[in-house]
N, C-alpha and C positions, 0 to 999 in steps of 0.2 A: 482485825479488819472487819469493815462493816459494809454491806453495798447497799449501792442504793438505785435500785434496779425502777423502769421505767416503767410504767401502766399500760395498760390496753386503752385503745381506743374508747372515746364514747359508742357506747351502741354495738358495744362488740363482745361478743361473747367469748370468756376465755374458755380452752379446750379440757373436758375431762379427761382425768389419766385414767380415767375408767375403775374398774373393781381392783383393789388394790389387792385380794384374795384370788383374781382369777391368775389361772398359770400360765407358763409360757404357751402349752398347748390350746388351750383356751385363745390366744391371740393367734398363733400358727393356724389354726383349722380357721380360722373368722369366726367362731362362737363368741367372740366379745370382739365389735370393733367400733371404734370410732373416728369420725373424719370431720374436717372442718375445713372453712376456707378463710387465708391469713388477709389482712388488709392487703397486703399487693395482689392477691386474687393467683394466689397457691392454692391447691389443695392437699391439703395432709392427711393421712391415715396411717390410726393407731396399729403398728405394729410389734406384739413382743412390747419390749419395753420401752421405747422409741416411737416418735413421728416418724413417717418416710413420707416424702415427697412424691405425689403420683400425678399431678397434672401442673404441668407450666402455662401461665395466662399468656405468654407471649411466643409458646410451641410454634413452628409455622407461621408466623404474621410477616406479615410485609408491613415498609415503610409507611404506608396509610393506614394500618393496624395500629403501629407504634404510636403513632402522631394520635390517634383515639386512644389510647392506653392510659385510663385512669388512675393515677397515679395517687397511694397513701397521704393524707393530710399531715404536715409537721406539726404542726399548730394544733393540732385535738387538745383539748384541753383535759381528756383522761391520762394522756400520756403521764404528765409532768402533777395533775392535782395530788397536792399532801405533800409531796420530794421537800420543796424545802423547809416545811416546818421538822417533819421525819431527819434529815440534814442540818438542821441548825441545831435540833435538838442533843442530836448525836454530838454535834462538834465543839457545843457548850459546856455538855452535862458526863460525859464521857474521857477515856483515853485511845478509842478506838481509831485508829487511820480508818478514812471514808472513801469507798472506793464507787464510784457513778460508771453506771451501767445501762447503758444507753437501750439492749435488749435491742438488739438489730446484728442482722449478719450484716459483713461489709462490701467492699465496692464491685468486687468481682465475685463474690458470692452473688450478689443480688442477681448479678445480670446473669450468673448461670442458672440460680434459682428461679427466675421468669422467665427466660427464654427458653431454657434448659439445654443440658450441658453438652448436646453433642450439635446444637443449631449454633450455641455461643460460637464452642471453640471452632466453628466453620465459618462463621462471621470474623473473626477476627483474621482468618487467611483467607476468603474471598468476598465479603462482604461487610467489608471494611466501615462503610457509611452509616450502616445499621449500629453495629459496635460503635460506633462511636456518637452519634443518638442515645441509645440505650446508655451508654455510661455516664454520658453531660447530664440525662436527667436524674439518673440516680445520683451522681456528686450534687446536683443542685439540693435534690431532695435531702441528702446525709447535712448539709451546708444550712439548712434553714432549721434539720431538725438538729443539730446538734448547737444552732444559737438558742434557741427556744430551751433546750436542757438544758445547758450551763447559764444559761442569764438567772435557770432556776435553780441550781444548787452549786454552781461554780465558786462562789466564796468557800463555801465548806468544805473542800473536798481535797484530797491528798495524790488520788489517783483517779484517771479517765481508762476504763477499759474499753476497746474499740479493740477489731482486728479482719485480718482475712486470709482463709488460707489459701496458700501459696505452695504447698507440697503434699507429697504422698511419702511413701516406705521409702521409692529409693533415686528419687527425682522430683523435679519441679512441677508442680501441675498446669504451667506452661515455660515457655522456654526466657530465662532473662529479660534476653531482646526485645519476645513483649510486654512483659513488666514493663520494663522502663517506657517501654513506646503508651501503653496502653491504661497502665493500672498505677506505677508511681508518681505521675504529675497529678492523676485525681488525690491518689494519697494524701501527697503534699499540700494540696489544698486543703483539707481538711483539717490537717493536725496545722497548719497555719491557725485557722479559723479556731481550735482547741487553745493555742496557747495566746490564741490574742485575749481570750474568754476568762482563764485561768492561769493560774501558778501551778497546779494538777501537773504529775509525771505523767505523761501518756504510755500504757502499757497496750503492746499490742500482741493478739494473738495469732500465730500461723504454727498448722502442725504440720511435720514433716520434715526433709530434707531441705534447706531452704539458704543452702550456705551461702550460695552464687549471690543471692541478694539482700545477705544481714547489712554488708556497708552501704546500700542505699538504703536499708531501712534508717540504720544512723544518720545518714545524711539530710534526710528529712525527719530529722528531731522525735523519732521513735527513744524512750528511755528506759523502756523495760520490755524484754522482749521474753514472750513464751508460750509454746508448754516446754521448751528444750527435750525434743523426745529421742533420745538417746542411740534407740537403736535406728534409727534412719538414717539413709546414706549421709555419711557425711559429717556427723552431729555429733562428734570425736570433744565432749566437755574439755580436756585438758587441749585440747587447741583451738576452741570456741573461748577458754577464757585468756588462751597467749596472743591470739589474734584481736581479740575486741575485747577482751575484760578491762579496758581502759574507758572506753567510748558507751558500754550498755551494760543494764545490768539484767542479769539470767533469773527468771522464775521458772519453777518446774524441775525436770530432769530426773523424779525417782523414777524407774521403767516403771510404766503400767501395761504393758505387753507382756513383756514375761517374766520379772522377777515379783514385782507384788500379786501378781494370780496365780504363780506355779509355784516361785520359791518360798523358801522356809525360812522364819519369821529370822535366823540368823543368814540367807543370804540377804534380805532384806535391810537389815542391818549392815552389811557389806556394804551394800549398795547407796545407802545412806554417806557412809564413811567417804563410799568413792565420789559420790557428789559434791561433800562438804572439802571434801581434799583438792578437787581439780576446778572448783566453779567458788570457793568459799576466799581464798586468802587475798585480806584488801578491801574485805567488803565486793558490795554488788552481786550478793548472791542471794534470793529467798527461795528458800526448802522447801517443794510441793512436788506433788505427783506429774506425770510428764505427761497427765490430762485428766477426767475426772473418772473418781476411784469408782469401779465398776462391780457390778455384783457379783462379778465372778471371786472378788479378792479377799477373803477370808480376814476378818473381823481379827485375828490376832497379829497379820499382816500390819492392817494398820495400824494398831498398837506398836507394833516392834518402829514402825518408823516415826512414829508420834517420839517414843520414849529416845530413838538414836538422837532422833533430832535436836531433842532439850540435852542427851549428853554430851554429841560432840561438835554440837555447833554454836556452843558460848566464843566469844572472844574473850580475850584474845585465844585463839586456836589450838587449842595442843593434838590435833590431828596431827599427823605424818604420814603418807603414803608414797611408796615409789612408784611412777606410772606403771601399771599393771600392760603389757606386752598387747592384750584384749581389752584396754580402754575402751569406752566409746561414749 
């Protein structure tokens, strides 16, 4: 795989990760920090090794605030400058699947990330007219920026990553009902607009618990769905691939919670086996961690699942595993 991820703005200054020598303590105390503010008029600050979010442009605003709400240019012409020669070049001269990455959280990400998270999810049960403002512009806005990428590299490309999450540990990070009412008709709009664009599998991202709503993810033509994060309620792989292993196909699924940081490069290996056994026979399965490999995870960790991987996930298959009582 090769991505092919999206530019900054004209005129926009991308954020330093700072001193790549300073320590965690160094970011904890504020000795080393740095802050920026994103095109939709976030503000970020460097913490530890991460951005955190610390001020929402749309905190507090009322409907006449909204309607002023300077919204991100799709059309920036830094966004998308170089993508398709970078993309044609790859798709000519290469064997790599090309995977376009648009570098945007999604629909209801957004609207928590400007409004922020605890004004959104009150808008959507008493202030209903707002949320649904805020949402039409941001679908308009994902809608124009996502014609402008693909008319620029959409010949070339194998896969579109997009996504939004939709869960925590052991629930929905809202309830179905408004999914569906709220956030899956913008969806659907969208990935219409992706596959009028391309022949691209739309792979879409949501971590968490998220089972209530993988069959309308499939129903609005999502075809790869991940991180598969295992230990979250619900995310039982050997009945994630009896239920849907027909309709989607799974990336992700090694734990990256506790067995790649705590266990030993042979439960890790385990762990491999159980994914390749419950989410692998039939195809539709690709092997990745069940989100991205963190520093906590010792360097021979991911060796051990680099190497399970090229041993037991050739086809045809000769894995065998009995469901394990502690699936998950």
């Amino acid at each position: 795989f090769r991505h092919i991820r999206a530019g900054p703005p004209d005129n926009y200054e991308e954020p330093s990760f700072g001193d790549p020598h300073a320590s965690y303590e160094d970011y904890a105390s504020g000795a080393t920090q740095h802050a920026f503010v994103d095109e939709w008029g976030i503000k970020w600050r460097r913490a530890a090794y991460y951005y955190d979010m610390v001020e929402h442009p749309l905190a507090g605003a009322s409907l006449e605030d909204l309607k002023a709400y300077r919204w991100p240019d799709p059309h920036d012409p830094g966004k998308t400058r170089g993508l398709r020669e970078k993309a044609r070049d790859l798709y000519l001269n290469t064997d790599y699947a090309l995977v376009a990455d648009p570098a945007s959280g999604g629909i209801l990400e957004m609207a928590l990330w400007t409004r922020g998270f605890e004004d959104f999810y009150i808008d959507l049960g008493t202030h209903s007219k707002f949320a649904t403002i805020l949402l039409d512009g941001i679908t308009e806005y994902f809608l124009a920026w996502f014609g402008e990428y693909l008319d620029t590299v959409g010949d070339y490309i194998q896969i579109i990553a997009q996504g939004d999450d939709l869960g925590m540990q052991d629930r929905m990070l809202l309830p179905p009902n408004l999914y569906r009412k709220y956030i899956k008709p913008r969806h659907q709009k969208v990935i219409e607009l992706i596959k009028s664009k391309t022949r691209a599998k739309v792979f879409h991202h949501s971590c968490g618990a998220i089972v209530p709503v993988i069959g309308d993810l499939i129903e609005i033509s999502v075809d790869i769905l991940n991180p598969i994060q295992p230990r979250a309620e619900g995310m039982n792989t050997w009945e994630l691939k009896r239920v849907y292993g027909h309709s989607i196909t799974f990336h992700g699924g090694v734990d990256v919670q506790t067995v790649l940081p705590r266990g030993t490069a042979d439960d890790v290996v385990e762990e491999v086996k159980e994914r390749i056994a419950s989410l692998g026979p039939g195809g539709g399965y690709i092997l990745a961690a069940s989100h991205n490999i963190q520093a906590d995870v010792p360097p021979e960790n991911i060796v051990a699942m680099f190497e399970a991987a090229h041993e037991y996930g050739q086809y045809p298959l000769q894995i065998e595993l009995s469901r394990r009582s502690d699936a998950s």
